[in-house]
LUMKOL-827819 format. One record per residue (C-alpha): x negated, y, z negated. Coordinates in pm, 1 decimal. Layout:
# residues N
         u         v         w
         X         Y         Z
...
This chain:
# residues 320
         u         v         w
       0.0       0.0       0.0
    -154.2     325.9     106.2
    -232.3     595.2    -165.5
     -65.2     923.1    -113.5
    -319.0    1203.0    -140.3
    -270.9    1360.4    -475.1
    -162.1    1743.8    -425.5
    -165.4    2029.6    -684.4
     182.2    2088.6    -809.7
     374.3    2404.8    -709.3
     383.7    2718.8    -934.5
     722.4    2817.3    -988.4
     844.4    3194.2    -936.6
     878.7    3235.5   -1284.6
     501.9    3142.1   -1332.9
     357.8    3388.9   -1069.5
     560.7    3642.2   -1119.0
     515.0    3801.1   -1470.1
     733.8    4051.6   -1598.6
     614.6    4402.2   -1610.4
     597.7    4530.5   -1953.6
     825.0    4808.0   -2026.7
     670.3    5103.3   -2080.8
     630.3    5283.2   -2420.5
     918.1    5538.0   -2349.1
    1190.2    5240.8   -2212.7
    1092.2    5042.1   -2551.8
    1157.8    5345.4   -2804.0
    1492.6    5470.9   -2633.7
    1631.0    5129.2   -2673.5
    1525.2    5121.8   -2999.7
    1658.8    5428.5   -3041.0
    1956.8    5329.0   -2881.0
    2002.6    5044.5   -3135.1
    1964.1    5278.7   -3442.8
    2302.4    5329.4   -3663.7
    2122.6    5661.6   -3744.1
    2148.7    5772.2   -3397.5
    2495.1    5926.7   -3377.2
    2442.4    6136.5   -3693.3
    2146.7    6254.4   -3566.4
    2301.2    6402.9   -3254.2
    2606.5    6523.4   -3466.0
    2362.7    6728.4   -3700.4
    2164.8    6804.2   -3364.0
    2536.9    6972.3   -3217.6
    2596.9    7132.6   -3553.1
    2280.1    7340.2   -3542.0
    2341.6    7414.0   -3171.7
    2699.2    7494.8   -3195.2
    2736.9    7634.6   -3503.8
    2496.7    7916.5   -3385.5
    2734.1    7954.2   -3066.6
    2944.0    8216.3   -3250.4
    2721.0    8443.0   -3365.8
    2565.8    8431.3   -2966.7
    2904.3    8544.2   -2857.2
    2912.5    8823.3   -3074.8
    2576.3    8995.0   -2989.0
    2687.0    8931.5   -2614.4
    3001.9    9109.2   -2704.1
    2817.0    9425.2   -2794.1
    2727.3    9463.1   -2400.4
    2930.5    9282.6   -2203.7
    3371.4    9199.3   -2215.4
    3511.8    8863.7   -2285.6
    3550.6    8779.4   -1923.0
    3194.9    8874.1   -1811.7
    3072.1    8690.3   -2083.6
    3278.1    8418.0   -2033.2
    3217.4    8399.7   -1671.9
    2813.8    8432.4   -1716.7
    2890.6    8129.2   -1894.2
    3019.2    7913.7   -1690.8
    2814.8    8056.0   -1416.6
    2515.9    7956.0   -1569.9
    2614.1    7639.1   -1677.3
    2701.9    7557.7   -1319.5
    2349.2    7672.9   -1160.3
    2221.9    7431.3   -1440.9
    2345.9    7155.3   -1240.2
    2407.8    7284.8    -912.5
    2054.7    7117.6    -824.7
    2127.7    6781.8    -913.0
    2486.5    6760.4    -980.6
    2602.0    6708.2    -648.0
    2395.9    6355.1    -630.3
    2617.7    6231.8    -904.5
    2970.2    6252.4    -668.6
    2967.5    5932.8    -484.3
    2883.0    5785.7    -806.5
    3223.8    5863.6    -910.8
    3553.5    5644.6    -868.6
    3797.8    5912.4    -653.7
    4102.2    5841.1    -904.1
    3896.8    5975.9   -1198.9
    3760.1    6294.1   -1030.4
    4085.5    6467.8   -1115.1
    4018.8    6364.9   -1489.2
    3704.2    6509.2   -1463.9
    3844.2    6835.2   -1357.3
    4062.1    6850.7   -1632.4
    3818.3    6799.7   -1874.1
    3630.2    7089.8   -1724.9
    3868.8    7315.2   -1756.0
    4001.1    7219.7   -2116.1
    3605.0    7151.6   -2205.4
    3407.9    7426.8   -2078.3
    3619.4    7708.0   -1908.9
    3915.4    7761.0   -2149.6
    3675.1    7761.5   -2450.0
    3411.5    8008.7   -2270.3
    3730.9    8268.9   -2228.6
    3939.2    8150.3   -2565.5
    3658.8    8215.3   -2803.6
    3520.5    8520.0   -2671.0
    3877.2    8679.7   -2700.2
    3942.8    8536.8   -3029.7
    3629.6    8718.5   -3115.6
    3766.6    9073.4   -3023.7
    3965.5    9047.5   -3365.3
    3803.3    8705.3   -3583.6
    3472.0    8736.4   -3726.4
    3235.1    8451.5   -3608.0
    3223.2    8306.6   -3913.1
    3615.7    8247.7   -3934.5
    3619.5    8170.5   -3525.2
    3358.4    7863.8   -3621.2
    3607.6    7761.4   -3929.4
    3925.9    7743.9   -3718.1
    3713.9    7582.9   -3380.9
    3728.9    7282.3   -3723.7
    4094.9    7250.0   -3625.5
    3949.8    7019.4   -3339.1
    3973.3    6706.7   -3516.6
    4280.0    6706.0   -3608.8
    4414.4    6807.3   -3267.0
    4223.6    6564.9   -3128.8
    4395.0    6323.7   -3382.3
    4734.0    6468.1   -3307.7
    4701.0    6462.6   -2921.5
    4551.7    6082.0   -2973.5
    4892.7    5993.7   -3198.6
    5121.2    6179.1   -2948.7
    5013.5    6065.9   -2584.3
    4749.8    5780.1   -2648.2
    4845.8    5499.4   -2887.6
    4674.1    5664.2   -3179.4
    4722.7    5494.2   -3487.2
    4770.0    5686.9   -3778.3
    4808.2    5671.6   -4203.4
    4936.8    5883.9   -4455.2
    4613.4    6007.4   -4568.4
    4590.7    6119.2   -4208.0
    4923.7    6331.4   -4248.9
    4813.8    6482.4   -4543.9
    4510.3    6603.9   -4329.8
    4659.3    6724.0   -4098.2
    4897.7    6927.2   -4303.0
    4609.7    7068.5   -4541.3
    4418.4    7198.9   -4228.9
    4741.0    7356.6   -4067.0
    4791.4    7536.8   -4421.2
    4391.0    7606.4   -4390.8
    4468.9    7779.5   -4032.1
    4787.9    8002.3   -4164.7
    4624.2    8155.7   -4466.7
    4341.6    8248.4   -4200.6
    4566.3    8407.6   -3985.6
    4803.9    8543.9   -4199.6
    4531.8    8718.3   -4430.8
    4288.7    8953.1   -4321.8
    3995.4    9080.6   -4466.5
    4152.1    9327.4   -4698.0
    4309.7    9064.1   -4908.6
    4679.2    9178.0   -4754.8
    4982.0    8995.1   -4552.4
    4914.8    9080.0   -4152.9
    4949.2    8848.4   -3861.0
    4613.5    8802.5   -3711.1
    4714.4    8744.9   -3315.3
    4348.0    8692.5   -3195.8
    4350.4    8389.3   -3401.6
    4618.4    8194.6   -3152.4
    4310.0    8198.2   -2910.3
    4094.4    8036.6   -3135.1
    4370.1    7734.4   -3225.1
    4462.9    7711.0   -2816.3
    4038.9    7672.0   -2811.5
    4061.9    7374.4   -3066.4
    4375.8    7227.6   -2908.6
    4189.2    7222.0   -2574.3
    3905.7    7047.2   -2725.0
    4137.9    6776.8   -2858.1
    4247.5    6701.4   -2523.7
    3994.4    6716.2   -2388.2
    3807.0    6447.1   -2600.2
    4079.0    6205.7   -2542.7
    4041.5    6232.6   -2202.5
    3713.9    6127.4   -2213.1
    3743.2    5853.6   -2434.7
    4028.9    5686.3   -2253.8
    3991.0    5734.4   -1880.0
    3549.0    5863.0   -1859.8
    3390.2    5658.7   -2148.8
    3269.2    5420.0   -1893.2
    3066.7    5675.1   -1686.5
    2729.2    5822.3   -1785.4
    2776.3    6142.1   -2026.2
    2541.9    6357.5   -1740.3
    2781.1    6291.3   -1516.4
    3079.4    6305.6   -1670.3
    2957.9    6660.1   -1773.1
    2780.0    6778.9   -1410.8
    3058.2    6654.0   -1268.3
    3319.7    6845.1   -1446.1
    3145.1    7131.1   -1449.4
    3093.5    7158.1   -1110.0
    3454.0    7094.3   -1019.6
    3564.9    7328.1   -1263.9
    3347.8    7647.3   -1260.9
    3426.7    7765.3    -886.0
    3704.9    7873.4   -1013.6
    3514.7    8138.8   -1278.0
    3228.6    8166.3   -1051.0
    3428.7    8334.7    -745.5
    3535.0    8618.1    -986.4
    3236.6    8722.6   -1046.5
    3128.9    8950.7    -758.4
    3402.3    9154.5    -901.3
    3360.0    9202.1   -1268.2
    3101.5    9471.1   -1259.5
    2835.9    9267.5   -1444.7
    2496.0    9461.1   -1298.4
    2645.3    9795.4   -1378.6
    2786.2    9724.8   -1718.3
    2399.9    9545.7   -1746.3
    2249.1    9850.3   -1641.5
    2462.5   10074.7   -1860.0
    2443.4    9937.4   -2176.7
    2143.9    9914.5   -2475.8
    2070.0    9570.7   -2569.4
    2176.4    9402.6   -2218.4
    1872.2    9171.1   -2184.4
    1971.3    9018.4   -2535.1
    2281.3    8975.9   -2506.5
    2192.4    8813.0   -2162.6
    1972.5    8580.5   -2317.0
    2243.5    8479.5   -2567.0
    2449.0    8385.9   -2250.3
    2186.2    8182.2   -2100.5
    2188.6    7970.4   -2452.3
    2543.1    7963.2   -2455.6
    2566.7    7853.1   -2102.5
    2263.4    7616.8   -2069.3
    2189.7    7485.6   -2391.5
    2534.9    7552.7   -2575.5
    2711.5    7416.3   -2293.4
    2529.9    7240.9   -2004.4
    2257.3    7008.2   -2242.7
    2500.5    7002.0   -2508.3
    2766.9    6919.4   -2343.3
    2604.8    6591.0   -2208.1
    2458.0    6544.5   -2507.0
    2831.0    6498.0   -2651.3
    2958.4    6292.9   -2435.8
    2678.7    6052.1   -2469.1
    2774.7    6080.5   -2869.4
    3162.6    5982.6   -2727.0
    3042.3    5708.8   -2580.1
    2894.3    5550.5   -2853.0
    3127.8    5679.2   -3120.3
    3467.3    5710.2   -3145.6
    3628.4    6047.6   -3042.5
    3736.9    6149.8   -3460.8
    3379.1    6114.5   -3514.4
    3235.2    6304.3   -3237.1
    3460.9    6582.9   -3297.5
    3375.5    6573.8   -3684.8
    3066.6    6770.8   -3545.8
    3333.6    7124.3   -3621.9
    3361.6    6946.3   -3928.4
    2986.9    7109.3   -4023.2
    2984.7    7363.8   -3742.8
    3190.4    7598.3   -4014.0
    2917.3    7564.4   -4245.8
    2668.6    7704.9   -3953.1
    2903.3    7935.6   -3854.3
    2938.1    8101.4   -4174.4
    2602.5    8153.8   -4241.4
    2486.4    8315.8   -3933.8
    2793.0    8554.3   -4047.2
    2714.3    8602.4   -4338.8
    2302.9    8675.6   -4250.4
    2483.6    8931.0   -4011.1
    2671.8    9154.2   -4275.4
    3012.3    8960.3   -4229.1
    3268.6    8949.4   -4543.7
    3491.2    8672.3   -4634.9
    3738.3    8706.6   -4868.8
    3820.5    8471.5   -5175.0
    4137.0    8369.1   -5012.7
    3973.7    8332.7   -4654.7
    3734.4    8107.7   -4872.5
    4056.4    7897.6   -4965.3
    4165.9    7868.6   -4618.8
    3843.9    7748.0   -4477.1
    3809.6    7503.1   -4806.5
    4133.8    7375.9   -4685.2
    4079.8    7323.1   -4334.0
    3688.8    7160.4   -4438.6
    3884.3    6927.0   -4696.5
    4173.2    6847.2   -4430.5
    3923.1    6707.9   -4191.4
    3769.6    6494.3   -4401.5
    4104.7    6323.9   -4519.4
    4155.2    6315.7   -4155.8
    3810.5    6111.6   -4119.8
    3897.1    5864.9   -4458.8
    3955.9    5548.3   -4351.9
């Protein structure tokens, strides 16, 4: 019987093809990733961010109106990613690009106009304390329209911040009874935001937070950005003490405030539930205040007992 010549055995694939070794930065992102520390790290990260929003918008306000301001904003915001936004389009399911329009407008417009104007007549320290309404709209809107469960604890929340939000409105700074109507801008802010995060969690949490936010963004800003040729804004620049300031306070409230943060946020959605993202106006009062307060603002004791109340409502809100 004839030998058969002896042969070297075959290397599989898997033995001459090594994997590559992930590189240092892909190792400590997933770790990152993987952390349970990692959403309150972002959420202080937003606090800090956010919480100095208010006291931006009121230095702009020295120079500039509500809607220049507002639409330097958005403008901004939209140059951010008008560079690399675009790339993100086909990426997107058609069906959910009216979603993301939505959540444009309720997420990044409204706000830019709703707090500016609520500014005219709040300080910045109350306009941070009743942007804290957010959870519990968010919690309301999620109960009303999306199958959100919801306790009695959660009632008693809600009811504690609403009485929070009246004795802000209904007292002003001298202690006295008097309708504060710059206020309703403010709440309509916080209601938008409440929508707006329910959006995302039940028809966008499956798409990437840059482009959920690039793409909303740049669906929704054309339609601030148009306006703008007509608002005066080099004149009133050129008229006006203090205009680069208060221009670079619109950069960080359009790029950082708005563009990073916002994808920043909806990364935190996505790996959080919506209460808990939007607990970040939970501490953004705390911010808020104390930018005021460095900047000569007064709060009364009873305006001390709203914002207790609307602070104490959201964290009922948040007991499980």
């Amino acid at each position: 019987m004839m030998a058969l010549p002896k042969t070297r055995p075959i290397a599989s694939s898997s033995s001459e093809i090594k994997p590559k070794n992930p590189n240092r930065t892909q190792v400590f992102l997933q770790r990152l990733k993987k952390n349970p520390a990692l959403p309150w790290l972002i959420l202080i990260l937003l606090t800090l961010i956010w919480g100095s929003s208010f006291i931006q918008i009121k230095k702009a306000l020295l120079v500039f109106s509500p809607y220049q301001m507002a639409s330097l904003r958005v403008a901004t915001a939209f140059l951010f990613f008008a560079s690399f936004g675009w790339l993100y389009f086909h990426q997107i399911p058609r069906n959910r690009l009216i979603h993301l329009f939505v959540v444009g407008i309720l997420g990044v417009v409204a706000p830019g106009f709703l707090f500016p104007l609520a500014q005219q007549g709040v300080s910045s320290s109350l306009t941070g304390v009743l942007n804290g309404l957010t959870p519990m709209f968010t919690w309301l809107i999620g109960l009303l329209f999306f199958g959100q469960k919801t306790t009695r604890y959660q009632i008693l929340g809600l009811l504690l911040g609403l009485l929070g939000a009246a004795s802000l409105m209904l007292i002003g700074s001298d202690g006295k009874l008097s309708f504060n109507f710059y206020a309703i801008f403010a709440l309509l802010a916080a209601l938008g935001n409440g929508i707006y995060l329910n959006l995302i969690k039940k028809y966008l949490s499956h798409l990437p937070s840059v482009q959920v936010t690039a793409v909303s963004i740049l669906l929704a800003a054309p339609v601030v950005v148009i306006f703008l040729g007509g608002m005066e804004i080099p004149e009133t620049y050129q008229a006006k003490t203090g205009s680069f300031w208060a221009l670079l306070s619109i950069i960080f409230l359009g790029v950082v405030a708005t563009a990073l943060s916002s994808i920043i946020f909806n990364y935190l959605l996505q790996i959080a539930s919506p209460i808990f993202a939007s607990t970040v106006t939970y501490l953004i009062p705390i911010v808020a205040v104390m930018w005021g307060l460095l900047d000569g603002e007064t709060i009364t004791f009873a305006q001390s007992l709203g914002m207790v109340a609307i602070i104490g409502g959201v964290y009922i809100l948040n007991k499980k």
